[in-house]
N, C-alpha and C positions, 0 to 999 in steps of 0.2 A: 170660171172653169178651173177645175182640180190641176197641179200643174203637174208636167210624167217629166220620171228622169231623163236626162240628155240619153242615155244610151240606148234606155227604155224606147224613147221614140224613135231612135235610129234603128231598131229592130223592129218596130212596128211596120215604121214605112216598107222596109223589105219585105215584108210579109203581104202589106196594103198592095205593092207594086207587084208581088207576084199572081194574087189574086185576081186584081185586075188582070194582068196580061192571060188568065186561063178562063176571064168571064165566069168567075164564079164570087158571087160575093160574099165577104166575110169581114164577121163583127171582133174589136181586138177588146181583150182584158189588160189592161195594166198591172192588174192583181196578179196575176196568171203568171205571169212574166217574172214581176217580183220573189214569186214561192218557186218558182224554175231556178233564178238567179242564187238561189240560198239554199237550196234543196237539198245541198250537202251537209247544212249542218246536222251534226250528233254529238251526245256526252255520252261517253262511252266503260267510262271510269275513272278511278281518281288512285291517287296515290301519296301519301298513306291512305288507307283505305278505311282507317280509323281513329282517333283518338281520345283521352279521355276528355273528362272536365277540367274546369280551371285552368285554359291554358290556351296559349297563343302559337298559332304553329303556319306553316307555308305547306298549301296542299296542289300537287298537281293533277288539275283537271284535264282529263284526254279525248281527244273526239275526232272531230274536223267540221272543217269549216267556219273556224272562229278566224275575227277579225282585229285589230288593234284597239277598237272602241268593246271588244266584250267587256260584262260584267258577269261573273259569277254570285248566283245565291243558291243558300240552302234553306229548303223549304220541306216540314214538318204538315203532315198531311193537307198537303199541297198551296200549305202560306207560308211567303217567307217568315222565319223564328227570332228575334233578335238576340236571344240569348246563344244562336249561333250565326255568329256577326261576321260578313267579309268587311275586314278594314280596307283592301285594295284590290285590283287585277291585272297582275301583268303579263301584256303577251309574248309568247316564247316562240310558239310556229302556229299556224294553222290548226295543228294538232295536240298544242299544249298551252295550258292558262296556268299559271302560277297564282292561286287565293291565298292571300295572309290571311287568315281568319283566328277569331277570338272565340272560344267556347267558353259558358257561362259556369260558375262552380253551380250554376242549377239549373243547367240544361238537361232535357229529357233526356236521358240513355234511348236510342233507338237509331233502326234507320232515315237517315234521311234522303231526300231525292234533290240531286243535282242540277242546277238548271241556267244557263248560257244564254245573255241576250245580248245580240250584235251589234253594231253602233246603229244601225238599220232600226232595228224594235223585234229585229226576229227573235224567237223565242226557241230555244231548243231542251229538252228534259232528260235527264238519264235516271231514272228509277232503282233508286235504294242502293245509290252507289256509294253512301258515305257514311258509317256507324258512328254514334256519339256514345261510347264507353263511358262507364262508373269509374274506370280503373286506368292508373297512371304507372307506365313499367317505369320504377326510377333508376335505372340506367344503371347499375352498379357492375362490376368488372367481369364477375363471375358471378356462378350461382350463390344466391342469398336469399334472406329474410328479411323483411320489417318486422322486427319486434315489439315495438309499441308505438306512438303517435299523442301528441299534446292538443290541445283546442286548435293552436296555431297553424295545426299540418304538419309541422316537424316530424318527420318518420327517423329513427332510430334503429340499426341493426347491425348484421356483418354479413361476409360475402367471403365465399374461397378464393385464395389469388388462381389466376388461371398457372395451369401446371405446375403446383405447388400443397402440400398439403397445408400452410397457411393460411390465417382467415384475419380480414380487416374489419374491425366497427368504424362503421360510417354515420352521417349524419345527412339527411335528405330535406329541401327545402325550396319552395318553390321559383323562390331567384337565385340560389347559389347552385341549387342542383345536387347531386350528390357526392360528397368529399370526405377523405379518410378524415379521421379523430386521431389526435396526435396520440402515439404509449410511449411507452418506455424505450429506449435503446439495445437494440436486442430482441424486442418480441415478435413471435412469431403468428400467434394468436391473439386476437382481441373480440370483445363483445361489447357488443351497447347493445342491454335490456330492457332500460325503462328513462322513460325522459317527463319530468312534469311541468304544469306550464308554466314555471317560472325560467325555461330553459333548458332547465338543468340536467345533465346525462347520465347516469350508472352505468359500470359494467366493470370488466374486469381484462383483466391482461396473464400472457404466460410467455419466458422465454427469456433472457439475457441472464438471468439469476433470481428471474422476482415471478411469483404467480399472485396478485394480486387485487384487492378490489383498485376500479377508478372510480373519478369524480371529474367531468367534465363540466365546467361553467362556463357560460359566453362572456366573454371581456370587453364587451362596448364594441366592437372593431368589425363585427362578423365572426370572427375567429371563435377557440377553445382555449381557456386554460386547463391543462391537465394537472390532477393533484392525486397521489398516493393513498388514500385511505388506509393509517397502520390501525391491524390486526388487532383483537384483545390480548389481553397478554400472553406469551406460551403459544402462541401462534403464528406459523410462518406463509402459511397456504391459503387463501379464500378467494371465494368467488362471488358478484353479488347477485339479489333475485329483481331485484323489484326496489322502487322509487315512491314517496308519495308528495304529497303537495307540499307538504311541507317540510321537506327533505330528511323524511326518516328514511332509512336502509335497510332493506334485510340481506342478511349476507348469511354465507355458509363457510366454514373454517374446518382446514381438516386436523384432526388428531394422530399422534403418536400409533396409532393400532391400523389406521387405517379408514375410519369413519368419518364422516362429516354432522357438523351439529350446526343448527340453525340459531343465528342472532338477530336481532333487532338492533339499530342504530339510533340513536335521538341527540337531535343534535342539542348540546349542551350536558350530556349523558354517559353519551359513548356507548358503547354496545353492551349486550343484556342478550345472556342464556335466555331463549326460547323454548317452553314446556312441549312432553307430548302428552296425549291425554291417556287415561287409563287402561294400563294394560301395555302400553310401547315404550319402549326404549326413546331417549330423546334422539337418538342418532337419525331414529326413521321419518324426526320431522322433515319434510317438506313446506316452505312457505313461499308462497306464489305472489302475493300483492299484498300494498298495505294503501291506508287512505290515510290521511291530516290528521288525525287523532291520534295515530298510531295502531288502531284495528290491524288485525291481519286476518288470511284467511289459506287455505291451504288443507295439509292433512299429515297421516303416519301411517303405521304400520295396521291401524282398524276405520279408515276411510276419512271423509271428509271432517274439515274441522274449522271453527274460526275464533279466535282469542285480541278479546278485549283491549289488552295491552299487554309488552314483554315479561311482568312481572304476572298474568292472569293465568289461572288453568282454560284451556279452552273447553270450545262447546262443541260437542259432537252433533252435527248435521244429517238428517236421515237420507238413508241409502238403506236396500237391502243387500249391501257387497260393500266390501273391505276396500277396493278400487276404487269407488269414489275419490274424488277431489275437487275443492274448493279452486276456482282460477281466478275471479276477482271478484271486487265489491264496490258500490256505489260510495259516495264521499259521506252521506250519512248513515252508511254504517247498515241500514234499511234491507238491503237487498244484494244478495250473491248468487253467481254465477259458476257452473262448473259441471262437472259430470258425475251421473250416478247409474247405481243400473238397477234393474225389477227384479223383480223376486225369480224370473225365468233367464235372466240374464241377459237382459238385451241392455245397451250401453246406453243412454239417454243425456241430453241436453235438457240443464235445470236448473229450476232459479227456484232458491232458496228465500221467504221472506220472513221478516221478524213479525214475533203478533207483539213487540214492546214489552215484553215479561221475561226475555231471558229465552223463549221459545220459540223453533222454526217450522214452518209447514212448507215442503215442498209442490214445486209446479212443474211438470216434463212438459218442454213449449215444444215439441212433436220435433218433424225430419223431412225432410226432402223427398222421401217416399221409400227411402233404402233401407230406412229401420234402424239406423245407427246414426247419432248425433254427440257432438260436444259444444257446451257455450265456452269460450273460455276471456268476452270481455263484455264490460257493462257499461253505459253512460248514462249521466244526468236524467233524462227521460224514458230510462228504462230501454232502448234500443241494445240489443245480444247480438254481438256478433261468434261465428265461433266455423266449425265445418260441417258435414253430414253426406251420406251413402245417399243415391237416385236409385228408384227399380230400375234404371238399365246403368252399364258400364259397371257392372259387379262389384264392389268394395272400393272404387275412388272416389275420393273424398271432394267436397268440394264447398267454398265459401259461403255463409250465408250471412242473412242480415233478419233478427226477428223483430219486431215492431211491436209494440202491446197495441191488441186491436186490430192489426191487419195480420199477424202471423208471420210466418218464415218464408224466406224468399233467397234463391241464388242470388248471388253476386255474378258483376258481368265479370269473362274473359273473353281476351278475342277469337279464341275457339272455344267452342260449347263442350268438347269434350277436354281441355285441360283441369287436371286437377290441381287445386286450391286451398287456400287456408287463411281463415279470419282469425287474428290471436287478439287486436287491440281495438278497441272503438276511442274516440274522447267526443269533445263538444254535445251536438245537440241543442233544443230551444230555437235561443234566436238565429244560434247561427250553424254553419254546416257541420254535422257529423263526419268527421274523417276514421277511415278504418287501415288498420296495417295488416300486411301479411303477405304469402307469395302462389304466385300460379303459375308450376311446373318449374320450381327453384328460383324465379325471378323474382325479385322483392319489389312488391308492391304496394298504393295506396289508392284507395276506394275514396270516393265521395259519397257522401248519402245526403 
């Protein structure tokens, strides 16, 4: 015989005894009784109500009717997911569960559904009460940017002090979190541009007496060594662009009149006047990125451009408009990325490929539906990140991620209508794609 809970039966018999005494007979469910005794439970929501990938966080589940023995899990059209893992659950009241839970750097971005089981086995469900976001707000002071991003995740950028017109370059990272970059004495201003994955950080500084390039290196410790990058000669003013693997620099130095002119750094070298191409002024170069070889890519004053090395004339890249601009390029040198626009003037998201002769054919990888696109980063397997215009919400802009083979795709935010910006992609292959950049001035970093 099945055995019933001690109270369970004591409520039966009351029931049994009053039955009898009105002569009428009735049959008892134990079951019955059980889903009475629980009947309160619900999940009702949770809080944070979302988070991204890669990352381990404390989320509080809300409802009633939970007990000291609940467990909370999250469950991905309607099984639980292990790539979004509760480590533990502790109970707070009745009406609140504390889940530590671990989300996977390759957990599906989606809703998922809530779901509370009492020390009993009861079961209670809260439906699509908990988003697994693409995107990690890294937490910086004020409004900012992620600038670029390494294989490793390191995000790289700066952020306004709050009520200040001063701006800090930071360094973001998934166990230290987000922490200034030491400058100089005095500065008011700082940027970190581009970081490659041997660590290493670029940017530049303005304020105590000095406006110029930095060099940030990890010193074994966690920590930065900060180092001065001096100028070519006859020069007091620069700023830099861009980092490559193998720590060349491009930097920008200002002139006596007023103009800036574009150099290249090599280490062992020193800096090296960068050309523009025919027809511009060198002042109107712009250089955007460089890879290991020393490649760069970029533009001037007659559209997009990309040059071999600091001493090469570059090659003009097709666009039918002067605005064009190169934004980056793969590490073999293969394939670029950047904006161009049609012969009617519509602004497009484009990758530029080599046919190996010195010659480029471009590809417009399309838009979100808005008609306005730019790429402006590239990785290993060809994934473009960059922004683009939706037919609705008129001209803002918003993240995407293009795939060769599936096409162009938003990035998540935690509101659908924030706008966005993809500037950096790295990794890919074996291991995660990480993307930089911000939604709605907060700096952030994407998983793909």
């Amino acid at each position: 015989m099945p055995s019933i809970k001690p109270h369970l039966l004591a409520g039966s018999l009351t029931l049994l005894l009053a039955a009898c005494e009105a002569g009428t007979p009735t049959e008892l469910d134990p079951r019955a009784e059980l889903a009475k005794a629980s009947a309160s439970l619900a999940v009702t929501g949770t809080n944070p109500a979302a988070a991204g990938r890669d990352t381990t966080l404390d989320v509080h589940v809300l409802g009633s009717g939970f007990d000291r023995g609940s467990q909370v899990a999250f469950l991905l059209n309607g099984v639980p997911d292990t790539r979004v893992r509760t480590n533990s659950t502790r109970f707070v009241t009745q009406g609140d569960l504390v889940a530590n839970v671990t989300i996977a750097v390759d957990a599906v971005p989606d809703q998922y559904d809530v779901q509370v089981m009492l020390a009993s086995g009861k079961k209670g469900i809260g439906t699509e009460l908990f988003a697994v976001l693409s995107v990690v707000d890294l937490g910086v002071a004020g409004p900012g940017n992620g600038r670029d991003v390494n294989s490793a995740g390191t995000v790289v950028g700066e952020y306004q002090i709050p009520k200040s017109t001063c701006r800090h370059a930071f360094v973001w990272t998934q166990a230290t979190l987000a922490r200034d970059l030491p400058t100089p004495a005095g500065a008011c201003t700082a940027y970190a541009n581009g970081i490659n994955d041997a660590g290493v950080i670029i940017g530049w500084s303005s304020g105590g007496g000095q406006h110029g390039i930095l060099r940030w290196t990890p010193d074994g410790s966690g920590g930065y060594a900060m180092e001065q990058i001096a100028p070519p000669a006859g020069y007091t003013t620069g700023e830099s662009g861009a980092i490559g693997s193998a720590g060349h620099i491009v930097g920008f130095f200002l002139t006596t009149d007023g103009s800036w002119l574009g150099y290249l750094y090599t280490p062992g070298l020193g800096w090296q006047l960068v050309q523009a191409g025919a027809g511009c002024a060198n002042t109107s170069v712009y250089i955007t990125a460089v890879n290991g070889s020393g490649m760069m890519v970029g533009g001037d004053c007659a559209g997009a451009l990309v040059w071999t090395g600091a001493t090469s004339l570059p090659t003009r890249l097709p666009s039918a408009d002067a605005r064009a601009v190169a934004w980056d390029l793969t590490e073999d040198g293969a394939t670029i990325v950047g904006k161009a626009y049609s012969s009617t003037g519509k602004r497009c998201a484009v990758e530029w490929q080599s046919d190996g002769a010195g010659g480029w054919t471009s590809l417009d990888l399309g838009d979100l539906g808005g008609g306005v696109a730019d790429a402006r980063g590239i990785n290993g397997v060809g994934q473009v990140v960059g922004f683009s215009t939706k037919a609705t919400n008129g001209g803002t802009l918003y993240a995407f991620l293009y795939t060769p083979g599936l096409g162009m795709k938003a990035l998540g935010a935690p509101r659908v209508s924030d706008a966005s910006q993809a500037l950096a992609i790295s990794g890919g292959g074996s291991g995660p794609a990480y993307i930089a950049g911000e939604i709605s001035q907060h700096a952030v970093r994407w998983t793909e």
